[in-house]
VMD Tcl script that draws the C-alpha trace (Angstrom):
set ca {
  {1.25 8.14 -4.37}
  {4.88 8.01 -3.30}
  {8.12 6.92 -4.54}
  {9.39 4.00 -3.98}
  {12.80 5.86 -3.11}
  {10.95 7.83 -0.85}
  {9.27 4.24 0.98}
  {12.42 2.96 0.78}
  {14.48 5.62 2.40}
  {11.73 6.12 5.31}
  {11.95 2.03 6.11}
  {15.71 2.22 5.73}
  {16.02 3.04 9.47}
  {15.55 -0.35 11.33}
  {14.34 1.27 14.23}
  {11.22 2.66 11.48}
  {10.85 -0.61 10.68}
  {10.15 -1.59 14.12}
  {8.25 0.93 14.86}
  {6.19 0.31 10.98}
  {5.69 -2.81 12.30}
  {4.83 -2.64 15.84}
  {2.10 -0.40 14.17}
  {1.05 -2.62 11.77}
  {0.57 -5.87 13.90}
  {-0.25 -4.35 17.24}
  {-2.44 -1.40 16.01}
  {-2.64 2.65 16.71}
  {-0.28 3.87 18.97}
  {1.30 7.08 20.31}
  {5.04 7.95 20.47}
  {5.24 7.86 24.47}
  {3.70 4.02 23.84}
  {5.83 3.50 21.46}
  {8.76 4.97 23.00}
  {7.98 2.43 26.05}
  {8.71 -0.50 24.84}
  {11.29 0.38 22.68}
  {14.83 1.13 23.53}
  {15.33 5.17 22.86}
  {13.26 8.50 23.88}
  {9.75 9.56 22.81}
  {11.51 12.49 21.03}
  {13.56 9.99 18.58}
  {10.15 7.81 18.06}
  {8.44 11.15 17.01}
  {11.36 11.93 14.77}
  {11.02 8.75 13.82}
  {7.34 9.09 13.43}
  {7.41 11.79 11.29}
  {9.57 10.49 8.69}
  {6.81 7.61 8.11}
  {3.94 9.94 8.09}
  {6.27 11.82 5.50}
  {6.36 9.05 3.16}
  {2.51 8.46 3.37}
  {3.37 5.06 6.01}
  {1.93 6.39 8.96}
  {-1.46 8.81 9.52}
  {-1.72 10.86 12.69}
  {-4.98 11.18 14.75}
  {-5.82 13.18 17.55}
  {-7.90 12.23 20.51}
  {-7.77 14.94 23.31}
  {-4.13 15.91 23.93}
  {-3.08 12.39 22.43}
  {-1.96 11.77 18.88}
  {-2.35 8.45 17.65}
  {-0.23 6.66 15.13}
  {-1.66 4.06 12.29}
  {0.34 2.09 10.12}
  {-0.32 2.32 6.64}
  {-0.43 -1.50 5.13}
  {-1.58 -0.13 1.47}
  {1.35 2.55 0.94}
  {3.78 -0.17 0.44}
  {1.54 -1.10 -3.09}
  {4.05 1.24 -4.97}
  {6.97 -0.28 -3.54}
  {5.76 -3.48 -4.33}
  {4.55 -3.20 -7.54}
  {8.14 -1.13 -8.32}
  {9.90 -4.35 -7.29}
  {7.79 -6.73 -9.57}
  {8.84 -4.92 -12.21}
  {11.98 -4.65 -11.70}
  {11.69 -8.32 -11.40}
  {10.04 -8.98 -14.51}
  {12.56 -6.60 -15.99}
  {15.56 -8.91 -14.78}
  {13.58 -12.34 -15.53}
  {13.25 -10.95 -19.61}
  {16.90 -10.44 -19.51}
  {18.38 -13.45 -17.77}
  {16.19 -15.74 -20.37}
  {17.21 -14.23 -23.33}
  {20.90 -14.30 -22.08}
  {20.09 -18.01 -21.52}
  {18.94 -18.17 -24.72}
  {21.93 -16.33 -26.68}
  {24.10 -18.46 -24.59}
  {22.38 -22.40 -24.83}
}
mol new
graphics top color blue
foreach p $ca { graphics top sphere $p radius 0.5 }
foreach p [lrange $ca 0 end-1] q [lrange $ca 1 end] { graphics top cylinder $p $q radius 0.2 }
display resetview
């Protein structure tokens, strides 16, 4: 399980983000697919790349010479469930503010 400061700082990049999602809707992919389609070098998408797989986004697999790229749906769970209680956190305080104030 990862942070959610790690999840957050890999999908700080928009360009991870694209490349998160490209994964995630369009399916496995390797960085020189990746890279053609997108607007910078195959080197930067496996920089890129490797962040994700870093922070538990991505998983590598090899077929051949070729290393495929999966996205990684479930790993945002922590982030997720980080934010709803940060959420719930926020809700508790802004009622009983409410109700010191009414």
């Amino acid at each position: 399980m990862k942070s959610p400061q790690t999840l957050f700082t890999a999908l700080a990049d928009p360009t991870r983000r694209e490349v998160f999602e490209r994964l995630s809707s369009e399916g496995p992919a390797s960085a020189t697919k990746l890279a053609a389609s997108l607007p910078i070098s195959r080197q930067a998408i496996q920089k890129h790349l490797t962040v994700l797989d870093e922070a538990g986004l991505v998983t590598r697999s090899t077929v051949g010479r070729e290393v495929n790229y999966s996205a990684v749906p479930a790993a945002l769970a922590d982030m997720t469930a980080w934010a709803a209680r940060v959420d719930a956190q926020w809700t508790d305080r802004l009622k009983r503010l409410r109700r010191s104030l009414g």
